[in-house]
PyMOL Python script that loads the backbone (N, CA, C, O; Angstrom):
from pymol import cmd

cmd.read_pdbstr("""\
ATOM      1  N   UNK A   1      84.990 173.396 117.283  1.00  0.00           N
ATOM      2  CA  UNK A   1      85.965 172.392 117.667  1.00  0.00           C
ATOM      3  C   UNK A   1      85.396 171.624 118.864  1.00  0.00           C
ATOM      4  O   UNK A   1      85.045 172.235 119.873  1.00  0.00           O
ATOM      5  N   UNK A   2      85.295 170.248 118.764  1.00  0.00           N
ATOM      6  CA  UNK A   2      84.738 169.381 119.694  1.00  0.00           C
ATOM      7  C   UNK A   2      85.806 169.613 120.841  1.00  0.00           C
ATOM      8  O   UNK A   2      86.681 170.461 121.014  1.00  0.00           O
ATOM      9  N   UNK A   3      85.307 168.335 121.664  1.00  0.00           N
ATOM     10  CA  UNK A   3      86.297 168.621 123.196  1.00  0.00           C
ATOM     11  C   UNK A   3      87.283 167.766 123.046  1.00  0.00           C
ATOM     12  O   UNK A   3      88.126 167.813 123.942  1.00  0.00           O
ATOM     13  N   UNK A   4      87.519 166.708 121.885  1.00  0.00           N
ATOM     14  CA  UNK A   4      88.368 165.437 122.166  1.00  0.00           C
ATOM     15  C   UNK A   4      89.640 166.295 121.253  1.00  0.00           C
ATOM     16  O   UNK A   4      90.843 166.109 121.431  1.00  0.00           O
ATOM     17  N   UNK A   5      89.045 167.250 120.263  1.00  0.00           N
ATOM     18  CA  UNK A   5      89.665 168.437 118.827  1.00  0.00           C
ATOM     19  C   UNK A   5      90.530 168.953 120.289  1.00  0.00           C
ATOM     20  O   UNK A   5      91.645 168.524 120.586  1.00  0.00           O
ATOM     21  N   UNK A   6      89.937 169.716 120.906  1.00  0.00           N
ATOM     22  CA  UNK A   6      90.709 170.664 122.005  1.00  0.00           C
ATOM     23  C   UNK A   6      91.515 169.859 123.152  1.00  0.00           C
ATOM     24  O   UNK A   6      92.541 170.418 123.539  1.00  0.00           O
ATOM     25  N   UNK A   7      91.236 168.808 123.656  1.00  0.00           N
ATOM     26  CA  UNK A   7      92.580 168.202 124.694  1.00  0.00           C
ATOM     27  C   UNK A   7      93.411 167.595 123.515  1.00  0.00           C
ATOM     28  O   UNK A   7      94.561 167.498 123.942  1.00  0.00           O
ATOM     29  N   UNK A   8      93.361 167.201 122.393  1.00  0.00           N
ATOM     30  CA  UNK A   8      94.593 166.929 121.558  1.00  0.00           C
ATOM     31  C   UNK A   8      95.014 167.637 121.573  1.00  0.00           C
ATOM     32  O   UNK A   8      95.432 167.359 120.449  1.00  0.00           O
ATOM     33  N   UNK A   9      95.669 168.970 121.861  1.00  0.00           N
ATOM     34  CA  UNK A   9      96.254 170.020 121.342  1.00  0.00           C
ATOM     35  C   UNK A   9      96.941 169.796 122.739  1.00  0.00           C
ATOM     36  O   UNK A   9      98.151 169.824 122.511  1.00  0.00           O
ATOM     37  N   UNK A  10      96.731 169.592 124.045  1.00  0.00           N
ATOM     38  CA  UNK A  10      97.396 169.579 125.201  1.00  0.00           C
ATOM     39  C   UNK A  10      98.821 168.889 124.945  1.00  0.00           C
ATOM     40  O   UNK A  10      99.270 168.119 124.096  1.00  0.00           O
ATOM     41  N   UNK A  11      99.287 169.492 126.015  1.00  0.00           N
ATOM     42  CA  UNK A  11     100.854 168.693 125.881  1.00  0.00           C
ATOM     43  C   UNK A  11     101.266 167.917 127.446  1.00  0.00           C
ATOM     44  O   UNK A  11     101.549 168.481 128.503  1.00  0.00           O
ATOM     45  N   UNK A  12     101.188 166.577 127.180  1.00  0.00           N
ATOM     46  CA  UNK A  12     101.995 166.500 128.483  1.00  0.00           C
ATOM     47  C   UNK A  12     103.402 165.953 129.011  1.00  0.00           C
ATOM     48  O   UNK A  12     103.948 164.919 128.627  1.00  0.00           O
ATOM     49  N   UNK A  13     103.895 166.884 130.001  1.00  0.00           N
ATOM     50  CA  UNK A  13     105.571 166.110 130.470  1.00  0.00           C
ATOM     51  C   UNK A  13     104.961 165.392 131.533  1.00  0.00           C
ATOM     52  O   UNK A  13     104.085 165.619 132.367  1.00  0.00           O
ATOM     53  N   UNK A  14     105.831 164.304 131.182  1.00  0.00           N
ATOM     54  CA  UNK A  14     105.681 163.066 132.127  1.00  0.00           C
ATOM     55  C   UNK A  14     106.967 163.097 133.094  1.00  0.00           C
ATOM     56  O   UNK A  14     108.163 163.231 132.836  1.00  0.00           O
ATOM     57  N   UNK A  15     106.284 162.926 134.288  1.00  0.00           N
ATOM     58  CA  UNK A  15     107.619 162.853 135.382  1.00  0.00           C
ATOM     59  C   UNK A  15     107.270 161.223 135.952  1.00  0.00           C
ATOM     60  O   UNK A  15     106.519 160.924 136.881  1.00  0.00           O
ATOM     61  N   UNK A  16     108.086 160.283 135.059  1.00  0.00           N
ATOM     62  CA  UNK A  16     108.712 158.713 135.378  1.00  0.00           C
ATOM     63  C   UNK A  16     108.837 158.938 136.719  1.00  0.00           C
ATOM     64  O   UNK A  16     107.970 158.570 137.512  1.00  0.00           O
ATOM     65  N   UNK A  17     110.178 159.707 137.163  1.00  0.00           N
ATOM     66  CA  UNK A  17     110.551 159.469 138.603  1.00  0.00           C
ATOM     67  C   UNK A  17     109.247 159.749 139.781  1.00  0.00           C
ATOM     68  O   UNK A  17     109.073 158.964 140.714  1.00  0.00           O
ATOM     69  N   UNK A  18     108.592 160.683 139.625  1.00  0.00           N
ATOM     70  CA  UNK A  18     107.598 160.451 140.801  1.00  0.00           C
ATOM     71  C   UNK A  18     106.344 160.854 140.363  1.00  0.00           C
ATOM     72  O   UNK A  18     105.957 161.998 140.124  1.00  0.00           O
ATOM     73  N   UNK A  19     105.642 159.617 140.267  1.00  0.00           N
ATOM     74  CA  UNK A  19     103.710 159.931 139.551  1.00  0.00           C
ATOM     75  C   UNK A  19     103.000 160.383 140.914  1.00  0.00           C
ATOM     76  O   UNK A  19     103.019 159.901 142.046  1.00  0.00           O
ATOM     77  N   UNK A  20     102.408 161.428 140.394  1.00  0.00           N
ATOM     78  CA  UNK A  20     101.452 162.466 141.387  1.00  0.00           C
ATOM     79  C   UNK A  20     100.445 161.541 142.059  1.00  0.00           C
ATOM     80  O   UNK A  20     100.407 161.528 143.290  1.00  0.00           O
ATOM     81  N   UNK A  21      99.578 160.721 141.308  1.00  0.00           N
ATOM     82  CA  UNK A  21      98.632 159.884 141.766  1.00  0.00           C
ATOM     83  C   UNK A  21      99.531 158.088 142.077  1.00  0.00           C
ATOM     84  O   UNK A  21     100.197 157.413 141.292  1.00  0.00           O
ATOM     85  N   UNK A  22      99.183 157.852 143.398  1.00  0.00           N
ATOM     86  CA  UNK A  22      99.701 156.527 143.804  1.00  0.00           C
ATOM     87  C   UNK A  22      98.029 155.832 144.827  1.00  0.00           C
ATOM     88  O   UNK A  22      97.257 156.336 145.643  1.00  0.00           O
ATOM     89  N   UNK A  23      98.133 154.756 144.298  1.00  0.00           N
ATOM     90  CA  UNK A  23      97.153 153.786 144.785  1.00  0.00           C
ATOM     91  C   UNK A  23      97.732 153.148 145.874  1.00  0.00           C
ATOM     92  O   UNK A  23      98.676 152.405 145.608  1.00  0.00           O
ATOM     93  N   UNK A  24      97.316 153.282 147.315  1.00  0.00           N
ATOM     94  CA  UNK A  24      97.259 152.110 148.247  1.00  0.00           C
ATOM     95  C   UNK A  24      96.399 150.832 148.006  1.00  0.00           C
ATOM     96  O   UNK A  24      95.169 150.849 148.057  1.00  0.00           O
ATOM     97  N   UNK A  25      97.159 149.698 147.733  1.00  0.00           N
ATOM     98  CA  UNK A  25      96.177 148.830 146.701  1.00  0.00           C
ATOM     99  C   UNK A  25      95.800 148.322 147.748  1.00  0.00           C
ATOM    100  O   UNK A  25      94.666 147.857 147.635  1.00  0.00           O
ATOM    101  N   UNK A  26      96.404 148.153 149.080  1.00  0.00           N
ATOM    102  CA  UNK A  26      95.511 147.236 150.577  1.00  0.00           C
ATOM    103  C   UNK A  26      94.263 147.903 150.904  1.00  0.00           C
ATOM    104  O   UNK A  26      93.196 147.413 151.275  1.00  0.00           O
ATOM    105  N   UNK A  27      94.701 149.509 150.629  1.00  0.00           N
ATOM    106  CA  UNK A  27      92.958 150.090 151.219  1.00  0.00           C
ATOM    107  C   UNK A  27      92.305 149.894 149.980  1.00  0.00           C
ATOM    108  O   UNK A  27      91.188 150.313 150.283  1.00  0.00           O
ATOM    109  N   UNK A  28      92.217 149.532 148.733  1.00  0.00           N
ATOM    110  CA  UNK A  28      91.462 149.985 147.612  1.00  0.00           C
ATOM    111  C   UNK A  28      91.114 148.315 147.493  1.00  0.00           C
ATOM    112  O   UNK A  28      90.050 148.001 146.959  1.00  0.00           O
ATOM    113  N   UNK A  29      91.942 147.357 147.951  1.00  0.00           N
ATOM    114  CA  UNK A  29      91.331 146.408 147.693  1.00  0.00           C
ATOM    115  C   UNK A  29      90.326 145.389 149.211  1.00  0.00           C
ATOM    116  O   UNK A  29      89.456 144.520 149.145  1.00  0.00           O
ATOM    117  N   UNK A  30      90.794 145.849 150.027  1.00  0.00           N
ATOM    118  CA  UNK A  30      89.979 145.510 151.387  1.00  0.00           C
ATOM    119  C   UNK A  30      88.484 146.474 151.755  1.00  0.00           C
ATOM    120  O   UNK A  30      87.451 146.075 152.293  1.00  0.00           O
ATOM    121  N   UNK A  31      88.754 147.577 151.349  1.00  0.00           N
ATOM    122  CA  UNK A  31      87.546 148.351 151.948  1.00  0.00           C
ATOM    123  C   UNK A  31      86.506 148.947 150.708  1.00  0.00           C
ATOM    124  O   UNK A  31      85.293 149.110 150.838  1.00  0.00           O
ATOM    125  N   UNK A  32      87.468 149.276 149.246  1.00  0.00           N
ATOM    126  CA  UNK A  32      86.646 149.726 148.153  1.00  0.00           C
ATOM    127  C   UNK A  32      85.612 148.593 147.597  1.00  0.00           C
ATOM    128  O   UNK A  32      86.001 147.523 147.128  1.00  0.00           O
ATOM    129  N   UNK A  33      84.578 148.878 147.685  1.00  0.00           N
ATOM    130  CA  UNK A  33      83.241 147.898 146.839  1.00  0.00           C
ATOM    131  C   UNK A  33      82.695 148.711 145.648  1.00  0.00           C
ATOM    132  O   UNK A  33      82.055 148.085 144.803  1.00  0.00           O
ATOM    133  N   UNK A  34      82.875 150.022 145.489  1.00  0.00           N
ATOM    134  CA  UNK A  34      81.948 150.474 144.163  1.00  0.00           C
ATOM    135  C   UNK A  34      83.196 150.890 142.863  1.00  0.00           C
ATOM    136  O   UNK A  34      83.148 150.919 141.633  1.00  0.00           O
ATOM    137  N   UNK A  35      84.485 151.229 144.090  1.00  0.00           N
ATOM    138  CA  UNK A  35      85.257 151.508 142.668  1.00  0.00           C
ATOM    139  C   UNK A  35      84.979 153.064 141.277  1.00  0.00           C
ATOM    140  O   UNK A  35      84.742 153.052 140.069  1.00  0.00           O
ATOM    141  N   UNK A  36      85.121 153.882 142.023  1.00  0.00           N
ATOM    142  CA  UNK A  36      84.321 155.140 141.697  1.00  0.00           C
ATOM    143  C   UNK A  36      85.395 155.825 140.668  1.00  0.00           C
ATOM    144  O   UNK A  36      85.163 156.638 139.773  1.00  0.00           O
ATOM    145  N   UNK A  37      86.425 155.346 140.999  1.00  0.00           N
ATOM    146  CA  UNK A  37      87.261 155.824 140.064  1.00  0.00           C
ATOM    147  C   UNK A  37      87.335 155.618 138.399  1.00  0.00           C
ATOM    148  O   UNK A  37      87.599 156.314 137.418  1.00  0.00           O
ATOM    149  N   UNK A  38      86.935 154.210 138.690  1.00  0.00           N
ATOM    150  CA  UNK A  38      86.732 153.631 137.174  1.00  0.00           C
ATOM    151  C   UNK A  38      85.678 154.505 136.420  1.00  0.00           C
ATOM    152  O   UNK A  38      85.795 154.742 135.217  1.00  0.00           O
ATOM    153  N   UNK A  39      84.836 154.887 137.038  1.00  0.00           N
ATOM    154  CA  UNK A  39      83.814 155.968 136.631  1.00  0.00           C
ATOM    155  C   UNK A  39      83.947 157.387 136.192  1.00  0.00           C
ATOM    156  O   UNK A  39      83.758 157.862 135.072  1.00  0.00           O
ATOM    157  N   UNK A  40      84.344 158.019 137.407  1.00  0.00           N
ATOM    158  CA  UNK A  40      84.617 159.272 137.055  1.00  0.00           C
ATOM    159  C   UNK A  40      85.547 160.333 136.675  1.00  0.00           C
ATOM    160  O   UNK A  40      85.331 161.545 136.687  1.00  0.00           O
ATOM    161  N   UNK A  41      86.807 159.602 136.274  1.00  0.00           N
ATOM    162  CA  UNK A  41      87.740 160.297 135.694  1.00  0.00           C
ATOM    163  C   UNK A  41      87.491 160.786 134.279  1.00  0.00           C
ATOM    164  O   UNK A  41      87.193 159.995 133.384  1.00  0.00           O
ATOM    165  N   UNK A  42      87.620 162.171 134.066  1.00  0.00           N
ATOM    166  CA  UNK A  42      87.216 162.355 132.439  1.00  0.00           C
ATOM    167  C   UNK A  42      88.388 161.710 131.472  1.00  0.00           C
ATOM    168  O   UNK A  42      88.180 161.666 130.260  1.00  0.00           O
ATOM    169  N   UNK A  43      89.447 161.284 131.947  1.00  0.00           N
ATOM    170  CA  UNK A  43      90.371 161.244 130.993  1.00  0.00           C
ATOM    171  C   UNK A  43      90.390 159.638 131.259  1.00  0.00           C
ATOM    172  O   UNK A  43      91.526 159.187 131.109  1.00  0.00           O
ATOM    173  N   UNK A  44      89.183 158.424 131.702  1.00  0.00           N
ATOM    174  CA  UNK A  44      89.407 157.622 131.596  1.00  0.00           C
ATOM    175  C   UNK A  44      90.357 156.969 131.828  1.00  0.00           C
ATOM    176  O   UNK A  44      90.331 155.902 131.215  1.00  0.00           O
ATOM    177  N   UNK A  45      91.569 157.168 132.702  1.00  0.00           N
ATOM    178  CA  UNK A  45      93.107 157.009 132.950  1.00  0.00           C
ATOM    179  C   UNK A  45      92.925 155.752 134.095  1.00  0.00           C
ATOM    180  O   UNK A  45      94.000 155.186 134.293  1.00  0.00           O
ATOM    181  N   UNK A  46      91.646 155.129 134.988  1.00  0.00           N
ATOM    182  CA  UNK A  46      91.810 154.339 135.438  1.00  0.00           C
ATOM    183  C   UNK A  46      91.120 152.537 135.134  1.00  0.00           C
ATOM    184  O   UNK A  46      89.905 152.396 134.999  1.00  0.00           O
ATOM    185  N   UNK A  47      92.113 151.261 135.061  1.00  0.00           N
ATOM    186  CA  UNK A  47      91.366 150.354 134.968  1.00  0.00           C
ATOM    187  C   UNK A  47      91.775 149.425 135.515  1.00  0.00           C
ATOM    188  O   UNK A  47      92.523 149.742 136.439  1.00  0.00           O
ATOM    189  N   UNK A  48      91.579 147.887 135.328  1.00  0.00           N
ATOM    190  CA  UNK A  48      91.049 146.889 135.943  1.00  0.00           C
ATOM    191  C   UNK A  48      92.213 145.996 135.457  1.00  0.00           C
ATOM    192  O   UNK A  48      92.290 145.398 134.384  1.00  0.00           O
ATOM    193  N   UNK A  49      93.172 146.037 136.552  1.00  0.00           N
ATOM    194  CA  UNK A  49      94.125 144.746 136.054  1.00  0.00           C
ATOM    195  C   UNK A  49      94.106 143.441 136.126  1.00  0.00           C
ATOM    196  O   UNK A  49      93.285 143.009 136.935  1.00  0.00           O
ATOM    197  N   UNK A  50      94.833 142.525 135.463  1.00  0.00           N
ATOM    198  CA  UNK A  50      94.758 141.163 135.707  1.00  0.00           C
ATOM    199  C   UNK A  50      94.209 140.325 136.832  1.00  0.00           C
ATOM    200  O   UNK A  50      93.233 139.574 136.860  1.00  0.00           O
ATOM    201  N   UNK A  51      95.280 140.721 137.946  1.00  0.00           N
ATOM    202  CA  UNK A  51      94.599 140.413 139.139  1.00  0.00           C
ATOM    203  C   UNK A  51      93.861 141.253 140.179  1.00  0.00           C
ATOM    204  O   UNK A  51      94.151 141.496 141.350  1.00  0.00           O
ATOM    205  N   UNK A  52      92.618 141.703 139.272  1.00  0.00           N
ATOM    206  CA  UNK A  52      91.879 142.583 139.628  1.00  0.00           C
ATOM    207  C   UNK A  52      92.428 143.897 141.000  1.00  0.00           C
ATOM    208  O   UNK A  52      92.030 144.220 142.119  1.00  0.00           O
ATOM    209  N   UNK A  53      93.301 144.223 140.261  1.00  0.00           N
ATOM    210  CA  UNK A  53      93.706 145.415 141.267  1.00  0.00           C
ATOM    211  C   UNK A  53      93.381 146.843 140.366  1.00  0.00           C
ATOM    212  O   UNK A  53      93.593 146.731 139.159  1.00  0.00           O
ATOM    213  N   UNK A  54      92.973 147.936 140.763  1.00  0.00           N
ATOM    214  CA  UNK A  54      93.101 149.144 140.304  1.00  0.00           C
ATOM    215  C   UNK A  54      94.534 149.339 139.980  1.00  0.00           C
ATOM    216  O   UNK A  54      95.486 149.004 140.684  1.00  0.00           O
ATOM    217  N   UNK A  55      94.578 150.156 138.366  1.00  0.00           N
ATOM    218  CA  UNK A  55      95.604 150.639 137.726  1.00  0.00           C
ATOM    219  C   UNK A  55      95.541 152.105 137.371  1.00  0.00           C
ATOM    220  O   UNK A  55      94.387 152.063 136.944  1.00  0.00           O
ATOM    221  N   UNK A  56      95.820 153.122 137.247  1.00  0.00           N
ATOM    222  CA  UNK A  56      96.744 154.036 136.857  1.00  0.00           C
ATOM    223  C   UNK A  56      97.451 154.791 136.147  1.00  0.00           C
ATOM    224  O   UNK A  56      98.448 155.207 136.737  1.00  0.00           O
ATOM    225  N   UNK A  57      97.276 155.276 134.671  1.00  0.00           N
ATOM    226  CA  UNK A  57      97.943 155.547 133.842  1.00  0.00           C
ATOM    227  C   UNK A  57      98.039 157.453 134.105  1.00  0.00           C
ATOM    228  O   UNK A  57      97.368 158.271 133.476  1.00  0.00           O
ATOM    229  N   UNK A  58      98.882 157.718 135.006  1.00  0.00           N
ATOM    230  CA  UNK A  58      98.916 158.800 135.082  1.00  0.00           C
ATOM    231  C   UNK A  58      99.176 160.238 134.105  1.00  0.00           C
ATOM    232  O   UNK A  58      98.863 161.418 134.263  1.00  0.00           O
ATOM    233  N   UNK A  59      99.744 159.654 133.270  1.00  0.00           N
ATOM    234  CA  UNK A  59     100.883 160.369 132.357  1.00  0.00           C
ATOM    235  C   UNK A  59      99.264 161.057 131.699  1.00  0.00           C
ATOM    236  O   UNK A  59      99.448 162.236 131.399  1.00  0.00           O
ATOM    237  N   UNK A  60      98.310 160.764 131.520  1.00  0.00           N
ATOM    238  CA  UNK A  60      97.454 161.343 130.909  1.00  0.00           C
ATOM    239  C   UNK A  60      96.044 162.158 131.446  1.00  0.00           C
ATOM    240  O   UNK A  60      94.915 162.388 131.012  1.00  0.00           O
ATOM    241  N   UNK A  61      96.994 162.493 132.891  1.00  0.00           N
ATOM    242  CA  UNK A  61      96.198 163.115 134.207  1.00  0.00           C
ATOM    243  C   UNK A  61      95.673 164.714 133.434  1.00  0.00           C
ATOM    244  O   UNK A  61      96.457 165.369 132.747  1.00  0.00           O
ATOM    245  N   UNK A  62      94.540 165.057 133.647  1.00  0.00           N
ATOM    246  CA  UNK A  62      94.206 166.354 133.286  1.00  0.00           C
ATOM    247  C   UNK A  62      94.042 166.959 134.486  1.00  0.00           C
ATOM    248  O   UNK A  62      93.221 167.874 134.439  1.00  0.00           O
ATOM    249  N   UNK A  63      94.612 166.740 135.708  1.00  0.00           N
ATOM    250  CA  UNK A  63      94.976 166.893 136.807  1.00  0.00           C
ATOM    251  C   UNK A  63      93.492 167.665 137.463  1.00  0.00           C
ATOM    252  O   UNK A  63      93.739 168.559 138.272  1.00  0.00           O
ATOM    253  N   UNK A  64      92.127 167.420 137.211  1.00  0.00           N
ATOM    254  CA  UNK A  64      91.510 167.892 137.897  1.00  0.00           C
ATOM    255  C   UNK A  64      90.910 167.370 139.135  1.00  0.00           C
ATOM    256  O   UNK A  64      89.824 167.893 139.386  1.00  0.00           O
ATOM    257  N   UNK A  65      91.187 166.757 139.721  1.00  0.00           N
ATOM    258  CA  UNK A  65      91.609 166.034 141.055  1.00  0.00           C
ATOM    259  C   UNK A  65      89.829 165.166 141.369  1.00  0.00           C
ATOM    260  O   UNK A  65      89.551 164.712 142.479  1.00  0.00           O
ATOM    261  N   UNK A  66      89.228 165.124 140.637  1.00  0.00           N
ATOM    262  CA  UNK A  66      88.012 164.250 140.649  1.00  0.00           C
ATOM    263  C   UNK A  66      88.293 162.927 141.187  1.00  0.00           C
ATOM    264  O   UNK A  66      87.394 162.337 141.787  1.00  0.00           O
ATOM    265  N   UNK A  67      89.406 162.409 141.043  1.00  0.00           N
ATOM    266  CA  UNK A  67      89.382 160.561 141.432  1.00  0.00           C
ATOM    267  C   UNK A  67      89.809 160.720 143.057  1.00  0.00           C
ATOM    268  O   UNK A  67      89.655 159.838 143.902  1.00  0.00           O
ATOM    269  N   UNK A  68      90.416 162.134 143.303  1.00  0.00           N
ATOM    270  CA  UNK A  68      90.450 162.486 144.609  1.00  0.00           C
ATOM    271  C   UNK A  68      89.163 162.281 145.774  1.00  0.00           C
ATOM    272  O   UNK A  68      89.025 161.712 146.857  1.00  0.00           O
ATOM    273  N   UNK A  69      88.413 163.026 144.940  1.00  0.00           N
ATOM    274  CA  UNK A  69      87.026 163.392 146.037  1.00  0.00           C
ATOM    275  C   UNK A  69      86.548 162.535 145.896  1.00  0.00           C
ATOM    276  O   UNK A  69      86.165 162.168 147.006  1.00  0.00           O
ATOM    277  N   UNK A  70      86.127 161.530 144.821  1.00  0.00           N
ATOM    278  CA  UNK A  70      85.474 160.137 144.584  1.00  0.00           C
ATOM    279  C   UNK A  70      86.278 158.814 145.333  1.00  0.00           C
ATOM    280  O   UNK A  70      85.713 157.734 145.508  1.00  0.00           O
ATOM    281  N   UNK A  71      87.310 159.014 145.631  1.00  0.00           N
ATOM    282  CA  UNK A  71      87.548 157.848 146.399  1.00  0.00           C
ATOM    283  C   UNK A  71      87.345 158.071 147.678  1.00  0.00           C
ATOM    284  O   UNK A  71      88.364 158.408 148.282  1.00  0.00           O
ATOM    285  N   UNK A  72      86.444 158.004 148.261  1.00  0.00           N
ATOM    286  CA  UNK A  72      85.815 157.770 149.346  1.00  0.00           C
ATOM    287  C   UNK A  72      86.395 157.202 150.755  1.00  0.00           C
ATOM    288  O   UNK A  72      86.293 157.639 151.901  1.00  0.00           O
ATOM    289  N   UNK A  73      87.439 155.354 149.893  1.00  0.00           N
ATOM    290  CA  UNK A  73      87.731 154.841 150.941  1.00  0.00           C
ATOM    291  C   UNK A  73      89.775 155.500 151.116  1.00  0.00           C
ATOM    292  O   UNK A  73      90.679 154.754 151.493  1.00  0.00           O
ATOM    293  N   UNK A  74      89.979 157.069 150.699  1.00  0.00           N
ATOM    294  CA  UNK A  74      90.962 157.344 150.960  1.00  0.00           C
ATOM    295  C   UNK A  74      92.437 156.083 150.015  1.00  0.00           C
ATOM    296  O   UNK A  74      93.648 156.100 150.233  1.00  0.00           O
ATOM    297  N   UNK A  75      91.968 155.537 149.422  1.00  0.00           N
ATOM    298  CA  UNK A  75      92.879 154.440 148.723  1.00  0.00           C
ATOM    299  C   UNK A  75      94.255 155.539 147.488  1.00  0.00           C
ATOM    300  O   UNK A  75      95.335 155.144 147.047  1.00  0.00           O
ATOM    301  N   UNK A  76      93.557 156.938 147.292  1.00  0.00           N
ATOM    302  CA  UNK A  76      94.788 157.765 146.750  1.00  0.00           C
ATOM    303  C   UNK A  76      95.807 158.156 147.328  1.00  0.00           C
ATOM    304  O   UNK A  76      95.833 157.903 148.533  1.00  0.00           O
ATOM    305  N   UNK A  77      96.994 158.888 146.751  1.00  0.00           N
ATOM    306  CA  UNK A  77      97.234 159.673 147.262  1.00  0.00           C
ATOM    307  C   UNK A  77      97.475 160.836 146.022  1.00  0.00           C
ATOM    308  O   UNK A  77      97.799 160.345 144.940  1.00  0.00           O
ATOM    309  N   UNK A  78      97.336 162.488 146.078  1.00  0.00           N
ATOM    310  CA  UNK A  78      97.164 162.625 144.845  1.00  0.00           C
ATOM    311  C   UNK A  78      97.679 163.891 145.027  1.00  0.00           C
ATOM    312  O   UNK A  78      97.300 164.437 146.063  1.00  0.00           O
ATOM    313  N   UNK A  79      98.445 164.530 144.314  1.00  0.00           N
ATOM    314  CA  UNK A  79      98.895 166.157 144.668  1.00  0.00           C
ATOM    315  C   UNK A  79      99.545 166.709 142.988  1.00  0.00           C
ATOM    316  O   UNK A  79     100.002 165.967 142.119  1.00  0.00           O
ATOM    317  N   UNK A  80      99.435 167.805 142.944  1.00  0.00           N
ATOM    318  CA  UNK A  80      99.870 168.253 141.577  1.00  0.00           C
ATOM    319  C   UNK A  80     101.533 168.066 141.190  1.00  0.00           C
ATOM    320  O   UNK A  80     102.457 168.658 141.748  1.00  0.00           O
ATOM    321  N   UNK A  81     101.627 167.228 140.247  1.00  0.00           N
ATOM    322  CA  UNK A  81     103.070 167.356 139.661  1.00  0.00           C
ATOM    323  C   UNK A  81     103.918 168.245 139.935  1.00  0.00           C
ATOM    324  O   UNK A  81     103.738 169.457 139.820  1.00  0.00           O
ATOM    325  N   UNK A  82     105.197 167.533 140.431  1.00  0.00           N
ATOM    326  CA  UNK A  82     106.091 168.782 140.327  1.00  0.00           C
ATOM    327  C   UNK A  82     106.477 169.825 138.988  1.00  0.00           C
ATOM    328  O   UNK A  82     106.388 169.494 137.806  1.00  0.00           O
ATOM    329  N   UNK A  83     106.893 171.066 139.466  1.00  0.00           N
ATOM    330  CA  UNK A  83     107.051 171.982 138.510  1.00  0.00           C
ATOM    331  C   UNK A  83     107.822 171.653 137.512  1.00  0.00           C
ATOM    332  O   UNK A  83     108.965 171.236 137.699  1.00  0.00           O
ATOM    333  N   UNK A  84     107.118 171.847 135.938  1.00  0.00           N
ATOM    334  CA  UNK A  84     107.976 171.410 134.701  1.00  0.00           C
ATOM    335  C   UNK A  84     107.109 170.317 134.323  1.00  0.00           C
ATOM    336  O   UNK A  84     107.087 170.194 133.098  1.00  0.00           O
ATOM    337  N   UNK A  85     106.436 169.537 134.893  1.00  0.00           N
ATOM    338  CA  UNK A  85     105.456 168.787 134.471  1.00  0.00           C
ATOM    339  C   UNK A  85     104.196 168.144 134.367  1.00  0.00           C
ATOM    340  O   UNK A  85     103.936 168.374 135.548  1.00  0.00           O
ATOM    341  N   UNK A  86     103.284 167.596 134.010  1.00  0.00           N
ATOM    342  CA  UNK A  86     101.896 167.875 134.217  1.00  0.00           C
ATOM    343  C   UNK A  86     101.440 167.806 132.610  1.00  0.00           C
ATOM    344  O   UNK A  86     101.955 167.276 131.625  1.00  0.00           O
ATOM    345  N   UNK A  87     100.311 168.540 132.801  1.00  0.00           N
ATOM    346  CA  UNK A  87      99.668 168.548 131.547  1.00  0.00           C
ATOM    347  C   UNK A  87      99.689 170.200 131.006  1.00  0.00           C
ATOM    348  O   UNK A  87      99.893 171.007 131.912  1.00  0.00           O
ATOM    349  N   UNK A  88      99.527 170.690 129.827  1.00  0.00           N
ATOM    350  CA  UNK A  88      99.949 172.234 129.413  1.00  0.00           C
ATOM    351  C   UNK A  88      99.026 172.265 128.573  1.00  0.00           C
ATOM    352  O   UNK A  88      99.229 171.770 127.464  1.00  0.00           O
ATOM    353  N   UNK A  89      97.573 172.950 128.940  1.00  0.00           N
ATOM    354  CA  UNK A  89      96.254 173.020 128.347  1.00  0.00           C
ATOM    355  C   UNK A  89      97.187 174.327 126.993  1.00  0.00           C
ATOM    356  O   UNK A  89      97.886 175.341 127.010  1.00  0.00           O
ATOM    357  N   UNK A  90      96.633 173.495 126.139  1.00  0.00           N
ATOM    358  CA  UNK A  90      96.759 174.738 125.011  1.00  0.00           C
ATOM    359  C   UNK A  90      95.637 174.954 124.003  1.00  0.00           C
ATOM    360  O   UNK A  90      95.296 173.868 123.535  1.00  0.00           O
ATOM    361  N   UNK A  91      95.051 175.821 123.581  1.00  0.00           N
ATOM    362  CA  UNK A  91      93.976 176.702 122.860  1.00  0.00           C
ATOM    363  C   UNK A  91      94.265 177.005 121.556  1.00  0.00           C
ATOM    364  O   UNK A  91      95.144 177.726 121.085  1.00  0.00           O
ATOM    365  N   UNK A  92      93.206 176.204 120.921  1.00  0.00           N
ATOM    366  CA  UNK A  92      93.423 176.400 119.454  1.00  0.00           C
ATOM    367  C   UNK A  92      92.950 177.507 118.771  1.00  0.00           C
ATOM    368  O   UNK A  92      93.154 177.621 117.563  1.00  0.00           O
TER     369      UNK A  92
END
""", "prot")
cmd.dss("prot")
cmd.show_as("cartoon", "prot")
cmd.util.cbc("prot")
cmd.orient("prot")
């Protein structure tokens, strides 16, 4: 079973009312130049909006906190979902 076979099987609850990962878009857009996030998230969850601001799609966080340590210029803020929701690794 490939790796894309095994995170389909994950389940995730989405908590609308408060997303774990929030962008300060003044620090991400005044001080960020390489944009590291766009890079290294495995779940691909970050991109490039209209008016070129960093976006966000949390709901599909595999919560391993990589866009954490890669943002450099501190532009996250990022902490694990409250309890009941998140992502629910399951094994086929």
């Amino acid at each position: 079973m490939n790796v894309e076979a095994k995170l389909g099987l994950d389940v995730f609850q989405v908590d609308s009312e408060q997303p774990h990962i929030v962008i300060d878009h003044e620090i991400c857009r005044t001080r960020c130049t390489v944009r590291y996030c766009l890079h290294v998230c495995p779940a691909n969850l970050y991109t490039v909006g209209e008016d070129d601001r960093i976006l966000v799609n949390h709901e599909g966080c595999l919560e391993c906190g990589t866009c954490l340590i890669a943002c450099v210029d501190e532009a996250l803020t990022w902490h694990y979902p409250r309890a009941g929701y998140g992502v629910q690794y399951r094994f086929g």
